[in-house]
Backbone bond lengths (Angstrom), bond angles and torsions (degrees), N, CA, C in turn:
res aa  C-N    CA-C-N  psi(-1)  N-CA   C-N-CA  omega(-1)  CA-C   N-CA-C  phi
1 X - - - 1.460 - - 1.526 109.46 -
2 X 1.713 125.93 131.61 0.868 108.03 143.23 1.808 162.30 41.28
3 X 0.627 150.60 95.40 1.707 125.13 159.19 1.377 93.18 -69.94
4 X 1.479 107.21 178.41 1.301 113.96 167.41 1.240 119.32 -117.34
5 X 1.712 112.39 140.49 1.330 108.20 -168.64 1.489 138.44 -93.52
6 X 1.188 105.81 120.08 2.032 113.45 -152.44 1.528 96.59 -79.57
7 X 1.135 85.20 158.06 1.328 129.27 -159.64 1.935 100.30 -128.04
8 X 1.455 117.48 100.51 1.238 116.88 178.60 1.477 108.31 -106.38
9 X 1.645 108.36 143.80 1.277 87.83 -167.46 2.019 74.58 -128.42
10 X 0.995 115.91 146.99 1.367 136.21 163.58 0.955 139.62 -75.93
11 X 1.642 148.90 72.36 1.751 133.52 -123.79 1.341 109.26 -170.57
12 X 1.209 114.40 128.09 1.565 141.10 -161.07 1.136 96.66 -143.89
13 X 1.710 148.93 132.98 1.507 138.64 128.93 1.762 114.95 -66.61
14 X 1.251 112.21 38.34 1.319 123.29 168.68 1.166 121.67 -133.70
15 X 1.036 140.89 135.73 1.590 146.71 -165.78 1.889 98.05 -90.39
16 X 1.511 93.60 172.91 1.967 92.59 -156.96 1.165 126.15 -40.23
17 X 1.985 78.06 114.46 1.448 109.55 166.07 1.497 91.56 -120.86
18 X 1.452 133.08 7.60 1.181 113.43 163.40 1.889 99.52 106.48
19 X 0.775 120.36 3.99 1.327 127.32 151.98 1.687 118.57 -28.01
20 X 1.315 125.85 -85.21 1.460 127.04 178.94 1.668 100.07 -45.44
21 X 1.130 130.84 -20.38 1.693 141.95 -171.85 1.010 95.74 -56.12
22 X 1.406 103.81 -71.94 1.480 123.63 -165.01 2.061 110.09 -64.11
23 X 1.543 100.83 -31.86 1.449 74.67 -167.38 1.565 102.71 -99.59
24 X 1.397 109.79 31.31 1.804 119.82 179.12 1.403 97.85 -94.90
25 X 1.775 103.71 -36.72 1.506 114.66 178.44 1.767 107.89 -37.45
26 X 1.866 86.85 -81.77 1.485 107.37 169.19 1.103 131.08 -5.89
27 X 1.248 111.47 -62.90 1.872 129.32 -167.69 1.104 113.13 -83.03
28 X 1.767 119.30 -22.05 1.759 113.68 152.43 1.349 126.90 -101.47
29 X 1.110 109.43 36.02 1.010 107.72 -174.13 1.677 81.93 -108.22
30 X 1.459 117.48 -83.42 1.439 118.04 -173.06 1.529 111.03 -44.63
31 X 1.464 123.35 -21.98 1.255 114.11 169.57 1.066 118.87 -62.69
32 X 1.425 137.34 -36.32 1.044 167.94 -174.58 2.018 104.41 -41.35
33 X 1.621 99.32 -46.36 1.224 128.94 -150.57 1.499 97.90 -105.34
34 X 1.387 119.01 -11.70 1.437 127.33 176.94 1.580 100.31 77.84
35 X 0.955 114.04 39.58 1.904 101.75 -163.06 1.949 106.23 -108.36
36 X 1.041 113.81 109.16 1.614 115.77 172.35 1.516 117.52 -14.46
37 X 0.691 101.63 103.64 1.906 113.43 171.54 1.478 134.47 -130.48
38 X 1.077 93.75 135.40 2.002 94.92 177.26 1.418 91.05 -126.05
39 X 1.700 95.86 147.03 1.902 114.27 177.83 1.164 103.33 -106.81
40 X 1.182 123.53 176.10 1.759 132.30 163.84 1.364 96.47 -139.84
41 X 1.193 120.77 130.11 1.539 129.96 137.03 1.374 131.10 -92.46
42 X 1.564 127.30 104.97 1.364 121.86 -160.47 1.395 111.26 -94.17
43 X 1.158 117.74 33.17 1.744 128.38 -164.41 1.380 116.59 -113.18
44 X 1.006 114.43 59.25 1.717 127.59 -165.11 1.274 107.65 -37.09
45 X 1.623 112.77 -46.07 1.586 111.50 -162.36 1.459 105.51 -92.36
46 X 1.673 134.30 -4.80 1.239 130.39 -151.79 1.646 90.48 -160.46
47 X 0.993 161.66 51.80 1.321 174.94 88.95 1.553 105.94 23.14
48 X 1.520 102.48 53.05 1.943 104.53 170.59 1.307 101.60 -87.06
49 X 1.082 160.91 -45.79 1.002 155.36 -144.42 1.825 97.40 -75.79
50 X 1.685 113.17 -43.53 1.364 113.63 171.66 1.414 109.98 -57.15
51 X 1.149 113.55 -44.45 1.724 135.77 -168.89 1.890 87.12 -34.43
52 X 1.110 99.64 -61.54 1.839 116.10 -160.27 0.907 112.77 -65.73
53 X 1.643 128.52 -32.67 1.394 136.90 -173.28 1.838 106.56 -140.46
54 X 1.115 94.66 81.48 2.107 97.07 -174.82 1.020 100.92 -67.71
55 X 1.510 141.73 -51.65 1.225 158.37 -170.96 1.437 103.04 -57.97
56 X 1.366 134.32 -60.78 1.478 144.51 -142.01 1.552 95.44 -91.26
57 X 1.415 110.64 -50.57 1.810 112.05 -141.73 1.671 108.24 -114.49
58 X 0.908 116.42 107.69 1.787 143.72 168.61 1.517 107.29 -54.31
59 X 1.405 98.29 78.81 1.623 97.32 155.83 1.585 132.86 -58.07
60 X 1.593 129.78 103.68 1.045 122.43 168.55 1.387 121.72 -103.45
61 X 1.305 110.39 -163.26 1.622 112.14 -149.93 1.865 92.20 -145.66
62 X 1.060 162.06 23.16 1.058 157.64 86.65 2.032 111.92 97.04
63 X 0.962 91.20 -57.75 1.445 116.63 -162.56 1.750 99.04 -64.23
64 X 1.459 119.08 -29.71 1.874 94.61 165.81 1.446 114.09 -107.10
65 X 1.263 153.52 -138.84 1.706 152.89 -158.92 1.726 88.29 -95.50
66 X 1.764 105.51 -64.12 1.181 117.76 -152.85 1.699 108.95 -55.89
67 X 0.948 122.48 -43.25 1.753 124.30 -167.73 1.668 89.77 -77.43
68 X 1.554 124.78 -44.31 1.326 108.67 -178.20 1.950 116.60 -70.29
69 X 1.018 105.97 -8.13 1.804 103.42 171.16 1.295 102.65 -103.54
70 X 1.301 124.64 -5.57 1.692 117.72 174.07 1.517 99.56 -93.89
71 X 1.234 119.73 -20.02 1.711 111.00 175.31 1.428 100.39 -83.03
72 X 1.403 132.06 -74.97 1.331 137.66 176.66 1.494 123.70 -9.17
73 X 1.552 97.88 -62.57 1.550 126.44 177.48 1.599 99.76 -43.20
74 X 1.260 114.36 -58.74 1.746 128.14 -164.96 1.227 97.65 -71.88
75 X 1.148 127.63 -28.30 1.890 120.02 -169.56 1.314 110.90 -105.04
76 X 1.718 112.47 -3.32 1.307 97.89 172.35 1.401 108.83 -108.25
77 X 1.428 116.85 3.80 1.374 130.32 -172.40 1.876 120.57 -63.99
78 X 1.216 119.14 112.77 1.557 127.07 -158.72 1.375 103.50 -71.89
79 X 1.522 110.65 86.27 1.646 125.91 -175.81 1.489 101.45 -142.37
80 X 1.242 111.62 136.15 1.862 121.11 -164.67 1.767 99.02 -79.70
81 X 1.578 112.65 57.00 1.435 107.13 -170.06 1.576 99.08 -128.09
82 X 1.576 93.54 153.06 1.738 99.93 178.68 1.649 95.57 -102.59
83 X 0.957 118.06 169.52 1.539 143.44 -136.16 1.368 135.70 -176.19
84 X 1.344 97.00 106.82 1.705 95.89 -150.19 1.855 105.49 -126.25
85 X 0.727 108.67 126.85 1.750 123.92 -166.51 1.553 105.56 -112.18
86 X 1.440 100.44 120.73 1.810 106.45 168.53 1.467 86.19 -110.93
87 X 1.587 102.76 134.22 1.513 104.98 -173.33 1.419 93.98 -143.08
88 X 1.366 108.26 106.18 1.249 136.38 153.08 1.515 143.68 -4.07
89 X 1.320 139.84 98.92 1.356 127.63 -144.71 1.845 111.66 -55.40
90 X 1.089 98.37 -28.96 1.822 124.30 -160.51 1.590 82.52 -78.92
91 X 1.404 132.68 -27.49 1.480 117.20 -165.87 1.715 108.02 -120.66
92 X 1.225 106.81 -13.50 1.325 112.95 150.94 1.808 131.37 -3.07
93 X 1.772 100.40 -71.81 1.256 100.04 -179.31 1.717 116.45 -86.16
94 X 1.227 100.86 -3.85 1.286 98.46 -166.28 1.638 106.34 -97.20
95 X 1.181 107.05 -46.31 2.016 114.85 167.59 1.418 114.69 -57.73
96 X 1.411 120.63 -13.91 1.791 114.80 171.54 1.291 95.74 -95.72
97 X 1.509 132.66 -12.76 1.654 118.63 -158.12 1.626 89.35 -94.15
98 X 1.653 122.82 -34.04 1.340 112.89 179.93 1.485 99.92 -76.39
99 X 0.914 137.54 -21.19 1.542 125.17 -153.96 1.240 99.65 -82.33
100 X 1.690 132.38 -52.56 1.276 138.90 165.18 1.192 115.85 -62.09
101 X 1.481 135.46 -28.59 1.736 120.60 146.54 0.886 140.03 -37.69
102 X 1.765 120.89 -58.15 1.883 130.03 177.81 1.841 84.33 -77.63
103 X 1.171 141.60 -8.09 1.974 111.30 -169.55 1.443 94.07 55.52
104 X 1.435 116.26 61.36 1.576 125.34 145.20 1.447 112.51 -48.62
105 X 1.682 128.61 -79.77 0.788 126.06 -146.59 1.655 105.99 -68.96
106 X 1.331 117.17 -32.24 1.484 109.24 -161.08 1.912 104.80 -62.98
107 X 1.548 92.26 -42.24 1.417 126.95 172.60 1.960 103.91 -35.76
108 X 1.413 99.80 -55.73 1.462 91.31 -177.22 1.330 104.46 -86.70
109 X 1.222 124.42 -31.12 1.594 107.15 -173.25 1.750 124.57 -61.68
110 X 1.324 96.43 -18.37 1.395 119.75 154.77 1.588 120.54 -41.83
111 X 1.373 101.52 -79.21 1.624 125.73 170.20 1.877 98.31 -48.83
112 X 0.704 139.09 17.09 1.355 128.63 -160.81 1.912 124.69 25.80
113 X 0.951 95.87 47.75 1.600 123.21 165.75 1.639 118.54 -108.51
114 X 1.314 111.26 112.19 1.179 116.27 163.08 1.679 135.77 -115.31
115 X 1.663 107.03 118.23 1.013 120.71 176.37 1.633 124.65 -60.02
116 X 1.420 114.59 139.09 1.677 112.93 -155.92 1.626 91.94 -143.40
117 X 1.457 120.26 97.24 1.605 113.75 173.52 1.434 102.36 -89.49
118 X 1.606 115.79 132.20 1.285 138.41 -172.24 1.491 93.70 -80.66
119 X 1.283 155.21 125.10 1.767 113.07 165.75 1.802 81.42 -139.42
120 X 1.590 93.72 134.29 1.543 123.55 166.15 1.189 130.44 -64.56
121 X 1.231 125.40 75.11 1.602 127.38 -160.91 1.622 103.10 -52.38
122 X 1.200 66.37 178.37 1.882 91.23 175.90 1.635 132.02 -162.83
123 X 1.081 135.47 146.35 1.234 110.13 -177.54 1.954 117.52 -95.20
124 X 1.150 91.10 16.17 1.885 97.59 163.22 1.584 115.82 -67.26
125 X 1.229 113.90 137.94 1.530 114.55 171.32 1.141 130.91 -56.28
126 X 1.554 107.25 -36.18 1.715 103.65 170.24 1.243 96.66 -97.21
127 X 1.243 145.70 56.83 1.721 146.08 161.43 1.663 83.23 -91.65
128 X 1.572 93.80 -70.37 1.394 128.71 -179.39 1.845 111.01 -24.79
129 X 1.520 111.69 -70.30 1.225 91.98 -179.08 1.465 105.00 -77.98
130 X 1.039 137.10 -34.03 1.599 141.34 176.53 2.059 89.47 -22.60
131 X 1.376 123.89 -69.92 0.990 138.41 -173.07 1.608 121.35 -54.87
132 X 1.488 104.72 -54.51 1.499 113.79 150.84 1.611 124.53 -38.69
133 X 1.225 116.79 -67.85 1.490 138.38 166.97 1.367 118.28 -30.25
134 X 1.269 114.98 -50.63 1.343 147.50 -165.71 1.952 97.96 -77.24
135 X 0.809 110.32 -46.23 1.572 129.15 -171.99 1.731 97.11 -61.57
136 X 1.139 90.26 -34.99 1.902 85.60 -154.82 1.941 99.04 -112.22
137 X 1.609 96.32 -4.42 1.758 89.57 154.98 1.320 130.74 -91.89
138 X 1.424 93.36 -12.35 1.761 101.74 175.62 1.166 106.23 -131.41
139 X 1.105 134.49 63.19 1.595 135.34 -168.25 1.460 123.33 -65.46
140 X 1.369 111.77 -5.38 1.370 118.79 178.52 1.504 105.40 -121.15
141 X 1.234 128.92 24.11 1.439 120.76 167.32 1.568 101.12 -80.38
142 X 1.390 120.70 -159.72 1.427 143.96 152.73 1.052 112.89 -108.92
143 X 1.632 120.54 110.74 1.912 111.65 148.15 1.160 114.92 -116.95
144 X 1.715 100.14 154.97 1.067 118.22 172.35 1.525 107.09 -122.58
145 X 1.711 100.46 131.06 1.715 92.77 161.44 1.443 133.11 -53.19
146 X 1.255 125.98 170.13 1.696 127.12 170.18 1.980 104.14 -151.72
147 X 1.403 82.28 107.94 1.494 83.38 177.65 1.487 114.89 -103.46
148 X 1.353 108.60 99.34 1.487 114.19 172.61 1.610 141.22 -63.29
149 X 1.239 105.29 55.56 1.401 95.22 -165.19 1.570 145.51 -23.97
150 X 1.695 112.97 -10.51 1.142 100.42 -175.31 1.690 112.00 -110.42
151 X 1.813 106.14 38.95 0.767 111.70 -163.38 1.551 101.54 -140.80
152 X 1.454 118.30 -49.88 1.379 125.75 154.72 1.757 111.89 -112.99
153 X 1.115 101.52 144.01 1.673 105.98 -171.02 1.904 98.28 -83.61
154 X 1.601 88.40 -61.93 1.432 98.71 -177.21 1.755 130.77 -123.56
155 X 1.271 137.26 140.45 0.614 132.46 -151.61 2.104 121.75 -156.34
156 X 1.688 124.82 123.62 1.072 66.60 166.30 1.645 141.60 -116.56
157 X 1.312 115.06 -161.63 1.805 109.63 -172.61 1.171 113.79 -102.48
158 X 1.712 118.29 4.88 1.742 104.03 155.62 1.412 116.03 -93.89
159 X 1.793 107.53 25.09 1.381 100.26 -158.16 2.271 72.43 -105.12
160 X 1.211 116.97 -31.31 1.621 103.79 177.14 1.492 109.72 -129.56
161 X 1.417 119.79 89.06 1.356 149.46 147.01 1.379 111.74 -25.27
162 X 1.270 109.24 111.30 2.019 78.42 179.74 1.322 102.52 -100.61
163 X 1.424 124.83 175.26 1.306 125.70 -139.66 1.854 110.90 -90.73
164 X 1.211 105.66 -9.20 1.375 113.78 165.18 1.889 112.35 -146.63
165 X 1.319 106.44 147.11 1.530 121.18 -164.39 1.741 95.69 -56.28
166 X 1.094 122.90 -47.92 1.431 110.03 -157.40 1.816 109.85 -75.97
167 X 1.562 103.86 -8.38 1.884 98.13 178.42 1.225 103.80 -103.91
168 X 1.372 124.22 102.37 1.274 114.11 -158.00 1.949 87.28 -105.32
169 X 1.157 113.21 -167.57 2.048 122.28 -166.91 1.456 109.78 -70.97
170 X 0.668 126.85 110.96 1.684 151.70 130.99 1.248 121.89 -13.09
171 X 1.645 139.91 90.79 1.575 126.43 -128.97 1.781 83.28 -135.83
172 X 1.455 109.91 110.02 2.068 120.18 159.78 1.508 97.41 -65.55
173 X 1.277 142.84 115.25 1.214 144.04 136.00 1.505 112.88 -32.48
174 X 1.303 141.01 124.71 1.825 138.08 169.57 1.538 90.07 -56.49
175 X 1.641 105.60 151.95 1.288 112.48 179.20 1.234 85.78 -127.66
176 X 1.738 121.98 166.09 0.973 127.07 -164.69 1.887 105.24 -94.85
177 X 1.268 123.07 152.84 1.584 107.22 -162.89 1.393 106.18 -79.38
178 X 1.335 143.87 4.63 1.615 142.96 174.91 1.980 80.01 -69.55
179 X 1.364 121.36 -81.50 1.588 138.33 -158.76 1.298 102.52 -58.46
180 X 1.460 124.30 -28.62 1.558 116.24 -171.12 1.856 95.73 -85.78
181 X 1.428 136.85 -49.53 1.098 112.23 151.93 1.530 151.03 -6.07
182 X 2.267 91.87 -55.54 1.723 76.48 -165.33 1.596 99.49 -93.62
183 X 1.576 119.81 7.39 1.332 126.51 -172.72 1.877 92.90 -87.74
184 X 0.966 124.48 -39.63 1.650 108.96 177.50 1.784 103.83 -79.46
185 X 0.782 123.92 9.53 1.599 117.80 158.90 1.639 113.02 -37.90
186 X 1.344 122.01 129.36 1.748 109.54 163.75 1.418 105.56 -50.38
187 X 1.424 130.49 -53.51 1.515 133.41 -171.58 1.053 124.50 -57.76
188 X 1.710 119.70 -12.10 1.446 117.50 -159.41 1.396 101.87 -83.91
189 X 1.653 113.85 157.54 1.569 100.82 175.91 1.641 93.64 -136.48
190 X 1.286 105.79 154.98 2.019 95.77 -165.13 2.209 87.09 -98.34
191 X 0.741 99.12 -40.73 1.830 108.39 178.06 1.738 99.07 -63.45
192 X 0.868 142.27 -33.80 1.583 117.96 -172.45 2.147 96.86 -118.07
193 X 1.000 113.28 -6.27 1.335 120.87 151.30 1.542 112.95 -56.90
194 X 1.258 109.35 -45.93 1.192 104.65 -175.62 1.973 123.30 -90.37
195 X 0.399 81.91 -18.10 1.585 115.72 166.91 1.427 116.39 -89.55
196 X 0.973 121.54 -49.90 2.182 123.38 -178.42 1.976 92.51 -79.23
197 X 1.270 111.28 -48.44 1.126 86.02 -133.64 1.837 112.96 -91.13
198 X 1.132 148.56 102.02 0.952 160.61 -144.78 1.874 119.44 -99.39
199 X 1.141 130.07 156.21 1.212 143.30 174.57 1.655 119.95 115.83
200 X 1.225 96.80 10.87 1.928 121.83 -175.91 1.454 128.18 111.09
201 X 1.204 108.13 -176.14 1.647 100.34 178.23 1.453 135.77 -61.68
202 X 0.934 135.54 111.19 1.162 124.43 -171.81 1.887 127.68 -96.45
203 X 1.236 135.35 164.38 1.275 102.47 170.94 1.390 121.44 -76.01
204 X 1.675 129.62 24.26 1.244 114.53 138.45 1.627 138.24 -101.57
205 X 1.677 93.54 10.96 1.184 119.18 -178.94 1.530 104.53 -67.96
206 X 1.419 113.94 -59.16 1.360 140.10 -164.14 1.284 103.52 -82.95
207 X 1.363 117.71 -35.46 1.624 106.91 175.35 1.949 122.32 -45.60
208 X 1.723 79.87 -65.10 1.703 112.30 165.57 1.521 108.33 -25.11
209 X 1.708 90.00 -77.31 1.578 96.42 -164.43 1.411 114.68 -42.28
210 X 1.570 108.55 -55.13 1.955 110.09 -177.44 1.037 117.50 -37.12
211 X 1.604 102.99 -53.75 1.596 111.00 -178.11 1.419 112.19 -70.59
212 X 0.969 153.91 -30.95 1.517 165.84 168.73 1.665 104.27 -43.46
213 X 2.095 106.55 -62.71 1.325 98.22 -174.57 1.778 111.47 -85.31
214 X 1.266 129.62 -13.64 1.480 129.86 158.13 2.046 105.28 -35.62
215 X 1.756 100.05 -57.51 1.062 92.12 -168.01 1.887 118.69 -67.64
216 X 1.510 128.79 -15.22 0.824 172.89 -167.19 1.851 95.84 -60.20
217 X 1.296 94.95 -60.94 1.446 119.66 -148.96 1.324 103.47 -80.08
218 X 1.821 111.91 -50.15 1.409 143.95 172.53 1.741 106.65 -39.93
219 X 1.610 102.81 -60.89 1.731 106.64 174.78 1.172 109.83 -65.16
220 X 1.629 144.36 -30.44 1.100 169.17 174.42 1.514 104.81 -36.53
221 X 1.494 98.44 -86.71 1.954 126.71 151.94 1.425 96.74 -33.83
222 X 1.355 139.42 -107.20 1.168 142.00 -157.52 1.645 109.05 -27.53
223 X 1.092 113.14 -70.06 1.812 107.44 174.56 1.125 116.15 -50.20
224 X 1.446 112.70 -25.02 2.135 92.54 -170.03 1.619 89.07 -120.07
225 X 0.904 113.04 35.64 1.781 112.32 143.20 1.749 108.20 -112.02
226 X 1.400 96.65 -50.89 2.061 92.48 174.27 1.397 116.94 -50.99
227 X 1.887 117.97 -26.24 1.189 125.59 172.65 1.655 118.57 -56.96
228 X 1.303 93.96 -70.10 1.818 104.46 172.65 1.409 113.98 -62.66
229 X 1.119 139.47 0.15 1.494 142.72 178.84 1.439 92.37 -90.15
230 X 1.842 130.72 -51.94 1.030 147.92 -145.27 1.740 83.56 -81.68
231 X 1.313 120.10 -67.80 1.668 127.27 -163.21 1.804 94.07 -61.80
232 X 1.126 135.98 -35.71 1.550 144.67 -168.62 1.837 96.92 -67.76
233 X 1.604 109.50 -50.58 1.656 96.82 -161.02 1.903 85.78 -82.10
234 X 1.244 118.55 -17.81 1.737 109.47 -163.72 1.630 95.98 -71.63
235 X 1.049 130.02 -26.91 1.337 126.70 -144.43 1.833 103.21 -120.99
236 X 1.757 102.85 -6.67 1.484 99.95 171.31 1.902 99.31 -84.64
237 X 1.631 107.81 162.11 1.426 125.44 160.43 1.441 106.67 -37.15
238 X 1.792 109.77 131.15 1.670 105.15 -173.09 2.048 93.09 -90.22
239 X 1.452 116.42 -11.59 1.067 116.79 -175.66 1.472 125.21 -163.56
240 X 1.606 128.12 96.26 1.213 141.18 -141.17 1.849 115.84 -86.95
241 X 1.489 103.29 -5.52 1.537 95.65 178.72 1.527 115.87 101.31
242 X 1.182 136.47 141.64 1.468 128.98 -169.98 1.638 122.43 -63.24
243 X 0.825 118.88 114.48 1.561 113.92 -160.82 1.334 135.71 125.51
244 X 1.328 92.52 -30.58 1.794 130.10 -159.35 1.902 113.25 -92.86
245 X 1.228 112.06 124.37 1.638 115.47 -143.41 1.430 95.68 -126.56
């Protein structure tokens, strides 16, 4: 069988914390790997994430019925593709309120699609329940924390649990602001940066790489927990007897 193919969705109810960062990360990374992908940009009015990738990433528009069943439709669609969503602070509450309406996730885990919320901590209180809240409207997705350092220094980590033991937080190293500059360039690319650019490591060498093998580790985790979940239901009783629970 299969793995199943995730579905990352990127999500903060706070505006930059580095969100589109992370899912520019994303999209070279598996590019990297030659691996089938579709993006979403849910930022109708500000569409950088399209800006970076015109070709790759599907700007939608969210906010009336029609753009939200033209996104849905595409993410629940049975195609061996990974799928990566920068989702917008402004659309935030409104893309978890449909998602837990239609039973998206159970819906895809079905399809062998798995949903993966990225979410950008913070050390604000309503980050906090924003994150809490969030947990218990979609209780069967996957999250993983993402602690961005150049956005919160400190923070703490029983305040975002991620939703299973083996995906543990997702850590942005601060970059220094000369390198964080030429990395938000439209032109910059973090996959052929790493690859073109020669004379040793650099600190965008090392930035990359961390973040590269985190993500590495994450697909790593994700398969050999769906594995042992898979060997756990094969190996329980298919039928326990009248009474029997």
């Amino acid at each position: 069988m299969p793995p199943p193919a995730p579905v990352y969705i990127v999500a903060s109810p706070r505006p930059r914390v580095g969100k589109t960062l992370l899912a520019r990360l994303l999209i070279e990374f598996f590019r990297a790997s030659d691996r089938p992908l579709v993006a979403y940009d849910l930022n109708p009015r500000d569409p950088v994430l399209a800006g970076y990738f015109p070709r790759l990433v599907r700007p939608i528009d969210i906010t009336d019925t029609r753009g939200q069943m033209l996104l849905f439709d595409q993410l629940i669609a049975a195609q061996p593709v990974t799928r990566v969503i920068d989702l917008g602070y402004k659309s935030f509450d409104q893309f978890f309120a449909v998602m837990a309406e239609i039973g998206f996730v159970p819906e895809a885990q079905r399809r062998m699609i798995e949903p993966v919320v990225l979410f950008v901590t913070d050390s604000a209180a309503s980050i906090v329940r924003a994150y809490a809240n969030l947990r218990k409207l979609v209780p069967d997705a996957t999250f993983v924390p993402v602690h961005n350092e150049a956005v919160s220094v400190t923070f703490d980590k029983e305040d975002f649990p991620p939703s299973r033991a083996e995906c543990r937080m997702i850590r942005i190293a601060r970059l220094s602001p000369v390198v964080r500059g030429v990395i938000d360039r439209p032109s910059f690319s973090f996959g052929a940066y790493m690859v073109a650019t020669t004379g040793g490591p650099t600190e965008v060498h090392q930035w990359i790489g961390t973040i590269f093998a985190e993500f590495r580790e994450l697909e790593l985790r994700l398969l050999m927990g769906k594995l042992s979940a898979s060997l756990s239901r094969q190996s329980a009783p298919a039928w326990r007897g009248r009474g029997g629970f």
